[in-house]
N, CA, C, O and CB atoms as a CASP TS submission, in Angstrom:
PFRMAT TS
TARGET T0000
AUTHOR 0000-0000-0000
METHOD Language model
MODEL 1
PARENT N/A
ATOM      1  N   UNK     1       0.824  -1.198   0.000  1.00  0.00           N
ATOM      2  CA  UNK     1       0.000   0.000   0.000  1.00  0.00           C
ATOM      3  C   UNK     1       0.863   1.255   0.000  1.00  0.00           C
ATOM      4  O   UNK     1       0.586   2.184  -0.758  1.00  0.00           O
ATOM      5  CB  UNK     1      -0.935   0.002   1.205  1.00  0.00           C
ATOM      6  N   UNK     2       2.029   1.312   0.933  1.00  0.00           N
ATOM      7  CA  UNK     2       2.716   2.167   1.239  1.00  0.00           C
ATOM      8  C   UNK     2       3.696   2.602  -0.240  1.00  0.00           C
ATOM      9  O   UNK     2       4.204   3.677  -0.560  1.00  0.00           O
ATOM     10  CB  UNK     2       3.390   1.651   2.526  1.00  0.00           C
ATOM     11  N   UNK     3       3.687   1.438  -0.834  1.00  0.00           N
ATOM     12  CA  UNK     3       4.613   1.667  -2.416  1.00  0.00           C
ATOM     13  C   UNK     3       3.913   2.364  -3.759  1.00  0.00           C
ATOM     14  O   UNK     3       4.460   2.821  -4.763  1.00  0.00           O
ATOM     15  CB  UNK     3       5.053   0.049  -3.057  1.00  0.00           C
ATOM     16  N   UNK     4       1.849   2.235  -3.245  1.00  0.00           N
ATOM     17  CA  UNK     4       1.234   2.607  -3.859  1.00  0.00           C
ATOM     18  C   UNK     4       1.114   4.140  -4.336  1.00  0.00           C
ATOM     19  O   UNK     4       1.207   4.763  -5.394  1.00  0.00           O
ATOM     20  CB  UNK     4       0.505   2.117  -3.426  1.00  0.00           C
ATOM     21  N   UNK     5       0.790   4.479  -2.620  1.00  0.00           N
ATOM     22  CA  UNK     5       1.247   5.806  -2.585  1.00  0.00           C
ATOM     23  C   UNK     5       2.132   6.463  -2.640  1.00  0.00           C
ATOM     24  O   UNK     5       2.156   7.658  -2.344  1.00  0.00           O
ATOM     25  CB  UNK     5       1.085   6.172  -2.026  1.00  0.00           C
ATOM     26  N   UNK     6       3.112   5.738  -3.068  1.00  0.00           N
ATOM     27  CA  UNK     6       4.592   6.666  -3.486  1.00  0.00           C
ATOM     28  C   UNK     6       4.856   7.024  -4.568  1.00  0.00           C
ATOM     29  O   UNK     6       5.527   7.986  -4.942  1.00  0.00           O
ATOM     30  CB  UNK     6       5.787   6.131  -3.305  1.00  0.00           C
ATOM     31  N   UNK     7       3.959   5.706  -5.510  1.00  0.00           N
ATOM     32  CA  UNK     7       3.751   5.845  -6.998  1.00  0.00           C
ATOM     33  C   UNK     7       3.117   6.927  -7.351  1.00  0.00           C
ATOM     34  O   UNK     7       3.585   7.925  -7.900  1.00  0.00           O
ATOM     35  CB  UNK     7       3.067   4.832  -7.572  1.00  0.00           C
ATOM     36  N   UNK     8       1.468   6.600  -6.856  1.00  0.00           N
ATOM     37  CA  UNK     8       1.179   7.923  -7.512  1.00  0.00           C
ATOM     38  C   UNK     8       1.541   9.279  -6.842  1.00  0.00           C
ATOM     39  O   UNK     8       1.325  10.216  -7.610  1.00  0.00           O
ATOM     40  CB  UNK     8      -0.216   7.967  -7.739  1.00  0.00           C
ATOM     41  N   UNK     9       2.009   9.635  -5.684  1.00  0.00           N
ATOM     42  CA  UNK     9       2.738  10.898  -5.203  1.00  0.00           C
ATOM     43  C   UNK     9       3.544  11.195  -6.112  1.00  0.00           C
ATOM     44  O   UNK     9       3.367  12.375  -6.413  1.00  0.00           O
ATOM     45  CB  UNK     9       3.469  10.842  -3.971  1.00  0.00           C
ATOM     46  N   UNK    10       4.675  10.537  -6.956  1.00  0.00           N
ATOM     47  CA  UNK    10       5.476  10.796  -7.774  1.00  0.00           C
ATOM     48  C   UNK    10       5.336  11.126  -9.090  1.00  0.00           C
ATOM     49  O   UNK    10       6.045  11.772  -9.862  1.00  0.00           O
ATOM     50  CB  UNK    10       6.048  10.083  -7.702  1.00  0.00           C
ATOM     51  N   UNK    11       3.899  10.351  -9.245  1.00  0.00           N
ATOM     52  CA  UNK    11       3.063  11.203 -10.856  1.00  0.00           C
ATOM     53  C   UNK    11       2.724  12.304 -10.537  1.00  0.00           C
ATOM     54  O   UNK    11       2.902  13.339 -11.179  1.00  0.00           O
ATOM     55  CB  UNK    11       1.580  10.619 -11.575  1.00  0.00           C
ATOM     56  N   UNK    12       2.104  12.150  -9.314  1.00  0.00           N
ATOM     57  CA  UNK    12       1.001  13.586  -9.306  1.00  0.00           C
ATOM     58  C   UNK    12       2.204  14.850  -9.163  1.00  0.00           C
ATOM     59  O   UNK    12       2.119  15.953  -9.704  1.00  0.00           O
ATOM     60  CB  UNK    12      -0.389  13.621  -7.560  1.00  0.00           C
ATOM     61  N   UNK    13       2.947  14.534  -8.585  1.00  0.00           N
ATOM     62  CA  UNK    13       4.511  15.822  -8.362  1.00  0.00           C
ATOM     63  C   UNK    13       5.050  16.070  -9.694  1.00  0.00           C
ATOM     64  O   UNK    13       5.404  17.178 -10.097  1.00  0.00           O
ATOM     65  CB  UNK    13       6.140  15.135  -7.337  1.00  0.00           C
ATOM     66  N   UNK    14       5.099  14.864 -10.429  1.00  0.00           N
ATOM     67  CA  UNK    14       5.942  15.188 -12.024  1.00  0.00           C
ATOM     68  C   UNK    14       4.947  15.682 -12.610  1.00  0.00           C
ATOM     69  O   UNK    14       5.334  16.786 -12.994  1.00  0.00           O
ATOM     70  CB  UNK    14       6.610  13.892 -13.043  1.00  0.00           C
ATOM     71  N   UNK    15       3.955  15.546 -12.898  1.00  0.00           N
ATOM     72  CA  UNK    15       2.954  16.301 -13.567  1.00  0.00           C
ATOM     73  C   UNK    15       2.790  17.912 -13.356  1.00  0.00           C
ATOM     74  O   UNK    15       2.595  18.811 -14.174  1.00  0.00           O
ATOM     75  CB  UNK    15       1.753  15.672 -13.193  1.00  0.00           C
ATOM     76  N   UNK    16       2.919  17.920 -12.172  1.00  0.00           N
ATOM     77  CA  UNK    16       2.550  19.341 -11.522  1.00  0.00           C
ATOM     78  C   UNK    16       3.974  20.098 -12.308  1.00  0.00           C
ATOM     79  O   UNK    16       4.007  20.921 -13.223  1.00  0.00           O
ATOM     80  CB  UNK    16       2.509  19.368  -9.387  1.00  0.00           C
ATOM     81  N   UNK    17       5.105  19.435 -11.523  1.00  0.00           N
ATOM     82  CA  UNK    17       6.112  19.832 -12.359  1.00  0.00           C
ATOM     83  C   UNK    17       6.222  20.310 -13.630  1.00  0.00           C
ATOM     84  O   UNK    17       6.599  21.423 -13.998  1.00  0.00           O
ATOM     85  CB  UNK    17       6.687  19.106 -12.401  1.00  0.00           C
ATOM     86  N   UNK    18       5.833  19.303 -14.316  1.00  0.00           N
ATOM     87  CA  UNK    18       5.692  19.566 -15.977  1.00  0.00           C
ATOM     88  C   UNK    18       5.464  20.346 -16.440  1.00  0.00           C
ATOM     89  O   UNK    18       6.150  21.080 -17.152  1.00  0.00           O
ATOM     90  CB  UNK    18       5.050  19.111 -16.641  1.00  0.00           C
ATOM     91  N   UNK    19       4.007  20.401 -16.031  1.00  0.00           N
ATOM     92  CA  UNK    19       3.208  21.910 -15.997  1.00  0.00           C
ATOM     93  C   UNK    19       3.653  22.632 -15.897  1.00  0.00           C
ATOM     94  O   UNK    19       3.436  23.354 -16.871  1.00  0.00           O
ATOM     95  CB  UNK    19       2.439  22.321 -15.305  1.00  0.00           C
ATOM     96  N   UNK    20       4.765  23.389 -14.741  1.00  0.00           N
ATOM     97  CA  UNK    20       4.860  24.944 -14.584  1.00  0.00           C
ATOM     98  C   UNK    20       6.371  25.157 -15.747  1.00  0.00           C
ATOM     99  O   UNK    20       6.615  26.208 -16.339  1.00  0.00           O
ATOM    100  CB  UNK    20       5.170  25.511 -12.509  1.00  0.00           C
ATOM    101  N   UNK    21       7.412  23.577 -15.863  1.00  0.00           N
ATOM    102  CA  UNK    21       8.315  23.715 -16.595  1.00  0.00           C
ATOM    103  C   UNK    21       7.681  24.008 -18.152  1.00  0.00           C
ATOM    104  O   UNK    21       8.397  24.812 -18.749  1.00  0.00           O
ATOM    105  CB  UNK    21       9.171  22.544 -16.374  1.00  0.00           C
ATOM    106  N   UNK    22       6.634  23.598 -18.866  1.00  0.00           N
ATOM    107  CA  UNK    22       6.240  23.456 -20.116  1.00  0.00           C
ATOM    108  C   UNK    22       5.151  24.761 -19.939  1.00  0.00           C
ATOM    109  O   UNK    22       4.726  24.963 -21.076  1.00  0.00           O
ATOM    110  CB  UNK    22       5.668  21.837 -20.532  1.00  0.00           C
ATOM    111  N   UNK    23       4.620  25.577 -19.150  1.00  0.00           N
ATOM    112  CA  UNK    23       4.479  26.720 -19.279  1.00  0.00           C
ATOM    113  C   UNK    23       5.015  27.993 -18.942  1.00  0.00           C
ATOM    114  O   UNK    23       4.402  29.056 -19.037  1.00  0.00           O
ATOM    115  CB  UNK    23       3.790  26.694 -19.072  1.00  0.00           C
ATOM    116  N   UNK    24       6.529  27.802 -18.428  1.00  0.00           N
ATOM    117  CA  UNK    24       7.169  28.192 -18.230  1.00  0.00           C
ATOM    118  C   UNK    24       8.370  28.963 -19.599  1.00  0.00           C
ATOM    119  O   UNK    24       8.776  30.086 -19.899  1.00  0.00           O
ATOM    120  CB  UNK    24       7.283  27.349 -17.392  1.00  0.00           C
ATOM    121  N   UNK    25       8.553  27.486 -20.106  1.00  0.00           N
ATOM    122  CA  UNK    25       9.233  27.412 -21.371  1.00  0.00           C
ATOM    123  C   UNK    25       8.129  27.845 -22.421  1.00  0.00           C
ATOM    124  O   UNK    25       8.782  28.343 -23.337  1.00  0.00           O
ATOM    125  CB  UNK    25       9.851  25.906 -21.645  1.00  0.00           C
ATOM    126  N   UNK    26       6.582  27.917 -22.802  1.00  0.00           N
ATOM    127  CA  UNK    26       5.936  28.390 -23.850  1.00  0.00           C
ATOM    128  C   UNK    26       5.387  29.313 -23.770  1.00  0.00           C
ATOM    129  O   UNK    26       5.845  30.346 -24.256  1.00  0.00           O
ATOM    130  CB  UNK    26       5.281  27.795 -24.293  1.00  0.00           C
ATOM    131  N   UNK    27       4.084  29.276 -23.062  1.00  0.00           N
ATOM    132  CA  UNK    27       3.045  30.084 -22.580  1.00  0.00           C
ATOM    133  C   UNK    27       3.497  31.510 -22.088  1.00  0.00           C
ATOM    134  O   UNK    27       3.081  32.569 -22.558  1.00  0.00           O
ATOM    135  CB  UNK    27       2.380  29.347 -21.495  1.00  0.00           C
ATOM    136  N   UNK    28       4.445  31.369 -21.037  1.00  0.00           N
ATOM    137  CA  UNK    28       4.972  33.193 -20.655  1.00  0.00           C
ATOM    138  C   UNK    28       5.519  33.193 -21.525  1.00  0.00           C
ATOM    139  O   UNK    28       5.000  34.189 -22.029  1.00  0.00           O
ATOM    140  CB  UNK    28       5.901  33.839 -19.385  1.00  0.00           C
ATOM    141  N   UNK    29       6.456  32.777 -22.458  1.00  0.00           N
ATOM    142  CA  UNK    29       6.921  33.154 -23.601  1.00  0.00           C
ATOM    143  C   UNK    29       6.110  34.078 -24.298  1.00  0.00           C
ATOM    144  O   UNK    29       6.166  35.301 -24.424  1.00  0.00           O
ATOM    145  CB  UNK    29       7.161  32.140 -24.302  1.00  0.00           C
ATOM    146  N   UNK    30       5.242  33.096 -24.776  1.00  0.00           N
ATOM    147  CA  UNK    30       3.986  33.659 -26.214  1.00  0.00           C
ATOM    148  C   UNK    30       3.220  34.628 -25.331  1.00  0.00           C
ATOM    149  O   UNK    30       2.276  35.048 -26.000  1.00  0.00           O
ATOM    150  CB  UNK    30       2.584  32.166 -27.051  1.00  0.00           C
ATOM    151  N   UNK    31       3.218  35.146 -24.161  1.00  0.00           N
ATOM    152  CA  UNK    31       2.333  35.975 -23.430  1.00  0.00           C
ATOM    153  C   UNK    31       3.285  37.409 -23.539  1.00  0.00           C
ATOM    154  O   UNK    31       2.710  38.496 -23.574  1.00  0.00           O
ATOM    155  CB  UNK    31       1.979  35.323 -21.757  1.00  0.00           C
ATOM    156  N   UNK    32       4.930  37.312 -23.595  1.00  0.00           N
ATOM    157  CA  UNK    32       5.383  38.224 -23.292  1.00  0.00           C
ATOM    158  C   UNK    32       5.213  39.061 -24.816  1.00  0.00           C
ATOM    159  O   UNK    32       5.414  40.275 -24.855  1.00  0.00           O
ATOM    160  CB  UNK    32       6.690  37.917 -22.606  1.00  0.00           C
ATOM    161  N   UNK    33       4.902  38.441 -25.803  1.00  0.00           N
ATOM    162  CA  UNK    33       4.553  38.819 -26.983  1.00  0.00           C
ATOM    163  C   UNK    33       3.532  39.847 -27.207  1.00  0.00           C
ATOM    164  O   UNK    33       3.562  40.772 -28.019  1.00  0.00           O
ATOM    165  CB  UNK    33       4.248  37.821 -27.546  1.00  0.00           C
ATOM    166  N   UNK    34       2.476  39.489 -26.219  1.00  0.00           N
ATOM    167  CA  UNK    34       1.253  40.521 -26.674  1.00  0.00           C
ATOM    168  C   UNK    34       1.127  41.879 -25.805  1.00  0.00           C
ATOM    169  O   UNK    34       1.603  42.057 -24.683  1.00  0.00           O
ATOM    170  CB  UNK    34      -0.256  39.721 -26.509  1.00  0.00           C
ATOM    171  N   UNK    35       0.243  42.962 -26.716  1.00  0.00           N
ATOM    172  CA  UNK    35       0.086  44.222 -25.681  1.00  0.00           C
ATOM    173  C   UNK    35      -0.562  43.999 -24.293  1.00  0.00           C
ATOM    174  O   UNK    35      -0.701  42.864 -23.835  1.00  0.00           O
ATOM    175  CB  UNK    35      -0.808  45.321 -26.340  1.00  0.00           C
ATOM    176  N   UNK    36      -0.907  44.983 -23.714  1.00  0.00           N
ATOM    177  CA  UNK    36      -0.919  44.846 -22.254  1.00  0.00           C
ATOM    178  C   UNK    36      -3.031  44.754 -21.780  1.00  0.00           C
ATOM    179  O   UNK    36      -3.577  44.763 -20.677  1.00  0.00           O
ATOM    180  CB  UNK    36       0.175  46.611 -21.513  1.00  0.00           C
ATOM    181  N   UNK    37      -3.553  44.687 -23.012  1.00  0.00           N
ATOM    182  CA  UNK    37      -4.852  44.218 -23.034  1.00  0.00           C
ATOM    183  C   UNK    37      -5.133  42.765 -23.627  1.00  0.00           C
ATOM    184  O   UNK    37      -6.099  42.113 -23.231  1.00  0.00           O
ATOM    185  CB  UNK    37      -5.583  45.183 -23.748  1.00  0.00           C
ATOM    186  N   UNK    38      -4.216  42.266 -24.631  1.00  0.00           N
ATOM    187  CA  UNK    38      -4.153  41.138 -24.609  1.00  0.00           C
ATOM    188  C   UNK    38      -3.700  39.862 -23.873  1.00  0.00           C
ATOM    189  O   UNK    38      -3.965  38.666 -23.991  1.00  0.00           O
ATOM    190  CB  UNK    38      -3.894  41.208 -25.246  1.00  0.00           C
ATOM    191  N   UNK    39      -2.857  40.645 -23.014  1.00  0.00           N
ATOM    192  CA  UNK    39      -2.224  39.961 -21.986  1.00  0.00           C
ATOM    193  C   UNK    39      -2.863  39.697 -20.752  1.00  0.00           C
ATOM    194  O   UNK    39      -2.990  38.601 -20.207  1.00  0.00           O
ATOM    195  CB  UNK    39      -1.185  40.553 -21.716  1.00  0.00           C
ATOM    196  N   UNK    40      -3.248  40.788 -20.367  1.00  0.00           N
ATOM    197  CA  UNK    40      -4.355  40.628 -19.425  1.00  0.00           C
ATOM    198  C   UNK    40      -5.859  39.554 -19.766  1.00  0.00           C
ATOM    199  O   UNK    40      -6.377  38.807 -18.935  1.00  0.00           O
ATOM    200  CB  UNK    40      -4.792  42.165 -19.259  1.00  0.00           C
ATOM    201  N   UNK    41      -6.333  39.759 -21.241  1.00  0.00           N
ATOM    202  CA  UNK    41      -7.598  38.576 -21.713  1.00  0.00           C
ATOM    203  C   UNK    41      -7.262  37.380 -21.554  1.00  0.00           C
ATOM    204  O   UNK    41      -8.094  36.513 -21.286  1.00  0.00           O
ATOM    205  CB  UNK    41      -8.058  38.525 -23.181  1.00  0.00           C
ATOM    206  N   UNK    42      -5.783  37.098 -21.713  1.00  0.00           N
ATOM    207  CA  UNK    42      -5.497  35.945 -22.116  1.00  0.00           C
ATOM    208  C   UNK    42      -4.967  35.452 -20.855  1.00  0.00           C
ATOM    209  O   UNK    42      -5.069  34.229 -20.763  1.00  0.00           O
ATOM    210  CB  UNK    42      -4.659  35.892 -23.301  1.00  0.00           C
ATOM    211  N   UNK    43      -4.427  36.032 -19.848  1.00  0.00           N
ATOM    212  CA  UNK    43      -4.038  35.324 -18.825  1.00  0.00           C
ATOM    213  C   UNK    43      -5.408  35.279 -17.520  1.00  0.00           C
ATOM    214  O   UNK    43      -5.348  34.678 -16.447  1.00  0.00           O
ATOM    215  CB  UNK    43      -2.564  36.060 -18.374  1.00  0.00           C
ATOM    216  N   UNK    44      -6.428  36.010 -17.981  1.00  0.00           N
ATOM    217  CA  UNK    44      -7.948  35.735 -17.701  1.00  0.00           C
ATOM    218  C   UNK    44      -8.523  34.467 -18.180  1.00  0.00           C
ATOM    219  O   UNK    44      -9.210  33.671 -17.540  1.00  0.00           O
ATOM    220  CB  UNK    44      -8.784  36.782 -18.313  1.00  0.00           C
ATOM    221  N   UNK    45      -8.212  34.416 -19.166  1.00  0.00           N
ATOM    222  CA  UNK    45      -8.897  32.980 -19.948  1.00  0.00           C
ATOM    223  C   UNK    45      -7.993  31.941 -19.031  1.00  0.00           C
ATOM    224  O   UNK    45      -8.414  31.093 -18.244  1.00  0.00           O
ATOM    225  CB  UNK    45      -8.534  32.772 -22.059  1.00  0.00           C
ATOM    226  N   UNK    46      -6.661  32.253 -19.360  1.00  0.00           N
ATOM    227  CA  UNK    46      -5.792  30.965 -18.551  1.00  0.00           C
ATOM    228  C   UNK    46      -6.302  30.278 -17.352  1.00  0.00           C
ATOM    229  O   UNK    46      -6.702  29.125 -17.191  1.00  0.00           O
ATOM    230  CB  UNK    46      -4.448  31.452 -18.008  1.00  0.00           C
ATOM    231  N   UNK    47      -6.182  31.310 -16.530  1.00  0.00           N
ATOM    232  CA  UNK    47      -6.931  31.535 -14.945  1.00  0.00           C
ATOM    233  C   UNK    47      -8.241  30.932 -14.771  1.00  0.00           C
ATOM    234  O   UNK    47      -8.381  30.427 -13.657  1.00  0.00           O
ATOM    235  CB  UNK    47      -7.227  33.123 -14.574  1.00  0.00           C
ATOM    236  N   UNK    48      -9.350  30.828 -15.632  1.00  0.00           N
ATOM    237  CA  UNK    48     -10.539  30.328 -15.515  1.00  0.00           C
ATOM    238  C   UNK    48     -10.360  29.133 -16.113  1.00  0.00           C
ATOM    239  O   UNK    48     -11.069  28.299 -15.551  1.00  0.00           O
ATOM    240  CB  UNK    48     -11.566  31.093 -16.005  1.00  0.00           C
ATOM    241  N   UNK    49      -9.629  28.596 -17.148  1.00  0.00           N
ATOM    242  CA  UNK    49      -9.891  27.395 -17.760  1.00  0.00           C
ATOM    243  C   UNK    49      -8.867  26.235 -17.032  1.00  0.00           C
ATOM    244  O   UNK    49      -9.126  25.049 -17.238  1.00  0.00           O
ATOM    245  CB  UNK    49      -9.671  27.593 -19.396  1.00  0.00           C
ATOM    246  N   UNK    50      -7.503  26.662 -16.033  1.00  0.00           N
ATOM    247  CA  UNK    50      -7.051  25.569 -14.877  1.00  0.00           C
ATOM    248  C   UNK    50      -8.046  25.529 -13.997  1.00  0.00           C
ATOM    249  O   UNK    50      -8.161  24.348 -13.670  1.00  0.00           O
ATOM    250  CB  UNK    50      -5.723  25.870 -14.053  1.00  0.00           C
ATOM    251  N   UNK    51      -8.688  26.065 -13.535  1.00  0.00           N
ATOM    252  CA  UNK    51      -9.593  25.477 -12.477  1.00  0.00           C
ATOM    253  C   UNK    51     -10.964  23.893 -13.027  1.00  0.00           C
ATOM    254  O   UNK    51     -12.164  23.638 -13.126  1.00  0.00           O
ATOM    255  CB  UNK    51     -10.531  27.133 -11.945  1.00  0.00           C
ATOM    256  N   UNK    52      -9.890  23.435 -13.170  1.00  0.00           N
ATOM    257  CA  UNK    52     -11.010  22.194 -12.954  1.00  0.00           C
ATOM    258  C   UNK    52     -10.801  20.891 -12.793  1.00  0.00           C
ATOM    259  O   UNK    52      -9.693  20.752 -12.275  1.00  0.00           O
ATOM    260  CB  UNK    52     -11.808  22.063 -13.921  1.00  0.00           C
ATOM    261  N   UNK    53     -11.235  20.031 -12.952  1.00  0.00           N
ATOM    262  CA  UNK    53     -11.302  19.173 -11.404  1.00  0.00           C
ATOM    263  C   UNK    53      -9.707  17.691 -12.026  1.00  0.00           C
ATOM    264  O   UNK    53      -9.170  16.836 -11.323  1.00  0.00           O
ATOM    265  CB  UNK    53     -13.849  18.073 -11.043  1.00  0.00           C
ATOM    266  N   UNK    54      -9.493  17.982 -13.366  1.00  0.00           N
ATOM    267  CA  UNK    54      -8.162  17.285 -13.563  1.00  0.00           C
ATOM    268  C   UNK    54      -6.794  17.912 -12.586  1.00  0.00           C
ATOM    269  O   UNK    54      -5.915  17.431 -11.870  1.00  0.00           O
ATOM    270  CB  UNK    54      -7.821  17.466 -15.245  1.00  0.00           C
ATOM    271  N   UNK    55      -7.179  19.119 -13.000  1.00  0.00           N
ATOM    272  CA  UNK    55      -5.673  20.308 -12.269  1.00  0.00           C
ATOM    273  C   UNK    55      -6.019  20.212 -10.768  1.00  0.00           C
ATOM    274  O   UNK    55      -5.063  20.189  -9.993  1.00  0.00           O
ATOM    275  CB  UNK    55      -5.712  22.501 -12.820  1.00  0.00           C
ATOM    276  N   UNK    56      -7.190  20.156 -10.293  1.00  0.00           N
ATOM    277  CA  UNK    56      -7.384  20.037  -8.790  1.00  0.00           C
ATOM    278  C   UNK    56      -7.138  18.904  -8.028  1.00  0.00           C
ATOM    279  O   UNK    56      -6.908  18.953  -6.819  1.00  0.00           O
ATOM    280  CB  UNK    56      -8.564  20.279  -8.494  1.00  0.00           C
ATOM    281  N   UNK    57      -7.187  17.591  -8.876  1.00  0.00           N
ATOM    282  CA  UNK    57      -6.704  16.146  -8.334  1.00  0.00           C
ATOM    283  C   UNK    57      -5.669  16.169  -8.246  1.00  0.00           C
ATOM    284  O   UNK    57      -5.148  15.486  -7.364  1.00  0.00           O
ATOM    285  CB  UNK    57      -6.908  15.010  -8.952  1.00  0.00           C
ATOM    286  N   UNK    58      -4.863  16.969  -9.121  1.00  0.00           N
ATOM    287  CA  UNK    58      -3.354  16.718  -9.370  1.00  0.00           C
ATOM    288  C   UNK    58      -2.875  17.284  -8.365  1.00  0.00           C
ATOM    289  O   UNK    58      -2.179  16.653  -7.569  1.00  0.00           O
ATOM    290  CB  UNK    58      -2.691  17.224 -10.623  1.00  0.00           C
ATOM    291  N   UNK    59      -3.238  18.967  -8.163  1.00  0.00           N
ATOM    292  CA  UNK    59      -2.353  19.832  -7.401  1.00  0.00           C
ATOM    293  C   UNK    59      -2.488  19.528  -6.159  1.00  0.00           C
ATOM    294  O   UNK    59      -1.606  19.526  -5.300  1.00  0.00           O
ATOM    295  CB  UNK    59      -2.537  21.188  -7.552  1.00  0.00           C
ATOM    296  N   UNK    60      -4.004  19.173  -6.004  1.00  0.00           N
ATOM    297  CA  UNK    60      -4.214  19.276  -4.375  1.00  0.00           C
ATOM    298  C   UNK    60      -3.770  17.632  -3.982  1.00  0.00           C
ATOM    299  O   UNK    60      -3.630  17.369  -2.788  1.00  0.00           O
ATOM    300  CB  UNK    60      -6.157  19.753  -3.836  1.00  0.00           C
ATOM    301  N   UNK    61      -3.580  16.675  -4.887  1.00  0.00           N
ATOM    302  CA  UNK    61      -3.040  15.533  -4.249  1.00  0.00           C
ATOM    303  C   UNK    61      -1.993  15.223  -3.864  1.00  0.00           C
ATOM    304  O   UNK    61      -1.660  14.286  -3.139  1.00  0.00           O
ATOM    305  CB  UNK    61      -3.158  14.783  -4.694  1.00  0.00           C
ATOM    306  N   UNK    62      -1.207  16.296  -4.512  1.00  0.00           N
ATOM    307  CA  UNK    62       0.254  16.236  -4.283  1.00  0.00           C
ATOM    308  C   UNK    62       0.488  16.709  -2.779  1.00  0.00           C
ATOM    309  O   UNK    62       1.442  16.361  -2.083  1.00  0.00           O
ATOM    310  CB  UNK    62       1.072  17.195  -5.377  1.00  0.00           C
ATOM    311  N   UNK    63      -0.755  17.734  -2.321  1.00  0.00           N
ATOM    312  CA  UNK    63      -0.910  18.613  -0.931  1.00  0.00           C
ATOM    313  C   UNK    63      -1.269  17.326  -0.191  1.00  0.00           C
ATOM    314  O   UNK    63      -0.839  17.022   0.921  1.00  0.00           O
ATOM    315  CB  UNK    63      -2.227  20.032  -0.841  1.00  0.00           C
ATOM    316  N   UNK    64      -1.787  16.881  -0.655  1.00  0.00           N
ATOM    317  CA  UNK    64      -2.244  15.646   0.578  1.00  0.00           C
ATOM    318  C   UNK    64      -1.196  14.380   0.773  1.00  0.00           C
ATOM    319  O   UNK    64      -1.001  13.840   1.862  1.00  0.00           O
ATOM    320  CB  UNK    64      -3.839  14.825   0.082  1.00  0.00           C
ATOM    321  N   UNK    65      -0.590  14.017  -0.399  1.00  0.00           N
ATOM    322  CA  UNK    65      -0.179  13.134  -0.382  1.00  0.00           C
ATOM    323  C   UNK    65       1.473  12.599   0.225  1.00  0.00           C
ATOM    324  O   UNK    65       1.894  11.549   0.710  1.00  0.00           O
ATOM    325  CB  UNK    65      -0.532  13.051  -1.422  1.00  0.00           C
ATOM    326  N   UNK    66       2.215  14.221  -0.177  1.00  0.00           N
ATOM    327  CA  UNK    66       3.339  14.203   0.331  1.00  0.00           C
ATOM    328  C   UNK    66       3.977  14.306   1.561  1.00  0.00           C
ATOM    329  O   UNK    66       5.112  13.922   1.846  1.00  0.00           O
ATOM    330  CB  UNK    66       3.676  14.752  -0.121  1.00  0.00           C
ATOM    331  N   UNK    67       2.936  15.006   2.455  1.00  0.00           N
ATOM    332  CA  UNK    67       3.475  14.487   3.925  1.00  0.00           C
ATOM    333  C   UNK    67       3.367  13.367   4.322  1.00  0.00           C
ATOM    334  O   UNK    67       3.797  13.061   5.434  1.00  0.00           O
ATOM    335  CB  UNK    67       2.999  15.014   4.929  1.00  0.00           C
TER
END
């Protein structure tokens, strides 16, 4: 059981990871591109479309799981 949860602790952490490395490397990229009203729409859109319940298993399991 104890090996179970180490497994998926270690997806749910690399994933999370991934995420901020692969929007890190694109997304602020292509954001630093636009004017300062597009930037703002678009990091509005961003903001509303992570909230949901894939990104919330992930992030918040990693909160639960790693202590």
């Amino acid at each position: 059981m104890t090996t179970l949860v180490l497994i998926i602790t270690a997806v749910l952490t690399a994933l999370i990871g991934g995420l901020f490395y692969a929007y890190s490397c694109s997304v602020v990229l292509g954001l630093g591109k636009l004017s300062d009203t597009e930037y703002l729409n678009a990091m509005q859109n961003i903001n509303r479309e992570i909230l949901n319940p894939v990104f919330f298993m992930s992030f918040m399991g990693t909160v639960v799981l790693l202590p």
